[in-house]
N, C-alpha and C positions, 0 to 999 in steps of 0.2 A: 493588507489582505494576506490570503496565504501563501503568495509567494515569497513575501520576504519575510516571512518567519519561518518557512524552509530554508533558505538562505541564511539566517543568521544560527539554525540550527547545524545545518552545513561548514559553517563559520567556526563554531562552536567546536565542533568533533575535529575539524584540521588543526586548532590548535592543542588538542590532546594526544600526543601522539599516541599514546598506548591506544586510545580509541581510533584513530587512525590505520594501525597496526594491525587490528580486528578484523576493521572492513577490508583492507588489506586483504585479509585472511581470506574472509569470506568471499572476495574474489577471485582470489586465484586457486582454490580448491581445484581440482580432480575429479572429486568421490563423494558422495554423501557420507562415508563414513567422518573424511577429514572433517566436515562441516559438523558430524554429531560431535566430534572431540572440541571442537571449536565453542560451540554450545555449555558441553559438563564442565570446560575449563574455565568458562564466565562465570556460569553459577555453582562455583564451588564456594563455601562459605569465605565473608570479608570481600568475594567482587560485587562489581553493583548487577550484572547478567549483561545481558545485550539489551539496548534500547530499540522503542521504534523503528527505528530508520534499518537497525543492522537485523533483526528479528524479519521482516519485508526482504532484505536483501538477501538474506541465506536462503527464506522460502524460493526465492525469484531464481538464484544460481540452482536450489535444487530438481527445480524444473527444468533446467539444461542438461544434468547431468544423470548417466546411466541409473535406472532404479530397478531392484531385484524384483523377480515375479511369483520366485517360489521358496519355499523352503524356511530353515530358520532364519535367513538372508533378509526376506521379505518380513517375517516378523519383526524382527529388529528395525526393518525400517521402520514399519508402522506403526512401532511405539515411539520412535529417535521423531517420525511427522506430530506426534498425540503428545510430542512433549515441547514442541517449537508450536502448536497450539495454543496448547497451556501456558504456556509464557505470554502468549497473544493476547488472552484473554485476560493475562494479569496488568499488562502493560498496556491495556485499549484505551484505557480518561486518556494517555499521551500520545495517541495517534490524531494523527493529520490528515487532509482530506488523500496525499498523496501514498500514504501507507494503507491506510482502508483500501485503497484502489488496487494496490499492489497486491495486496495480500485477497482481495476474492478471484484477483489475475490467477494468482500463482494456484490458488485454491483450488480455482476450477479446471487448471491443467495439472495435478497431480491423480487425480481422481482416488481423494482420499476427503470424501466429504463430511464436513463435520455440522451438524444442522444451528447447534449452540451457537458456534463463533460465528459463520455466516449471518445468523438471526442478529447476533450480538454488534457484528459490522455492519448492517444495514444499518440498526438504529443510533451508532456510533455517529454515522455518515450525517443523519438529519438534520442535529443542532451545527454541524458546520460544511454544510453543503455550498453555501458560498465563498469557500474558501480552495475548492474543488476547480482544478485549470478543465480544458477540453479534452485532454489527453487522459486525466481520469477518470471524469465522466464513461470514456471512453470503456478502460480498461477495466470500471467496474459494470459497467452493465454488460460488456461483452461474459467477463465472468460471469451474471449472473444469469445471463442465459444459456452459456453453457452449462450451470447449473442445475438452471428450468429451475430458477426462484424468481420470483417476483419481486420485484423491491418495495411492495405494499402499496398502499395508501398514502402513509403517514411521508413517506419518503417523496412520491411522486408529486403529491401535493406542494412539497418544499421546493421539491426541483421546478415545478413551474412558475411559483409564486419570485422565487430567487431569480429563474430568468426573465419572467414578466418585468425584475424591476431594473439588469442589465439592462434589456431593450430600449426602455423607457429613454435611461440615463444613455446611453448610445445615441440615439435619436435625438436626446436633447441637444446633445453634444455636437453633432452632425448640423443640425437644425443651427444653432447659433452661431457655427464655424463662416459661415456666409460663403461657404466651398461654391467658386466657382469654377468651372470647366477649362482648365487650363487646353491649350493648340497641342503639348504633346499626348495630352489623355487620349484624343478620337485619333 
C-alpha cells in the first residue's frame, strides 16, 4: 500500500545525503526568502530541482512562516509561491496520496489560490485514493473546504467505493478472527 512506498521513498532520500541536506534545509529555514534561494539553487541547470516530498515540505514550512502583505515584498512572494506551483504541476505523475494532501493543506492556508493545480490535485488524487492513510483524507478535505472546492464526483465516487471495500475486508477479518470477549475487555 502506500505506506510503505512512502517509507521506502523516505529510505531512499536518508541515504542520499545531499538530498538529505535539502530537507534539512527546508526545515530549518527562518524566512520564505531562504526557502526561495533554496528552490533557484535546485533548479539551476545539471540539478535534478526538488522532488515530491521536499516541493510539499517547503510549501508546509512556508505556511509557518512570516509572509509580506504589501509592497514589492509581497510581489516577490507571490511569484517565489507561482513558482513552487509550477514545479507542482511538473512534478504531479510523482506525487503520492500523502503530498496531494499536503499540498492542498498548505494550499488553502496560504491564501494564494491557484484553481489549475487544485483542479490538477483532485484528479491526481483519484487513480490512487487507496493509497491515502486517515490523516490525509483528513488534510485534504479540510483544505478543500477551506477552499470551498468540491472534490467532484469523480473523486467522491472513488472515495466510497475504496472505503466500501476497506469495510468489507475489516469485517471479514473481524468476522473470521472468532474474537472472543476476553474478562479484561468489560
Amino acid at each position: 500500500g502506500g505506506g510503505r512506498g512512502g517509507y521506502q521513498q523516505r529510505e531512499r532520500r536518508e541515504r542520499d545525503p545531499n538530498m538529505q541536506l535539502v530537507n534539512d534545509s527546508i526545515t530549518n529555514t527562518n524566512s520564505w526568502r531562504e526557502l526561495q534561494t533554496i528552490l533557484e539553487q535546485q533548479s539551476r541547470s545539471g540539478m535534478p530541482g526538488l522532488d515530491p516530498f521536499q516541493l510539499v515540505s517547503l510549501l508546509l514550512r512556508l505556511v509557518k512562516l512570516d509572509k509580506p502583505t504589501e509592497g514589492d515584498d509581497a510581489a516577490d512572494f507571490q511569484q517565489f509561491v507561482a513558482s513552487v506551483y509550477g514545479w507542482m504541476m511538473d512534478r504531479l505523475p510523482r506525487f503520492r496520496g500523502r503530498q496531494i494532501s499536503g499540498a492542498v493543506y498548505a494550499i488553502s492556508r496560504l491564501n494564494l489560490y491557484n484553481a489549475e493545480l487544485v483542479g490538477a490535485l483532485i484528479q491526481a488524487a483519484v487513480p490512487i485514493i487507496s493509497d491515502f492513510g486517515a490523516w490525509d483524507f483528513v488534510r485534504f478535505l479540510d483544505g478543500l473546504e477551506r477552499l470551498r472546492v468540491p472534490p467532484g464526483e469523480e473523486w467522491a465516487a472513488e472515495f466510497f467505493r475504496t472505503s466500501a471495500d476497506k469495510i468489507v475486508r475489516t469485517a471479514d477479518r473481524v468476522g473470521n478472527a472468532e474474537c472472543q470477549a476476553q474478562p479484561t475487555w468489560q
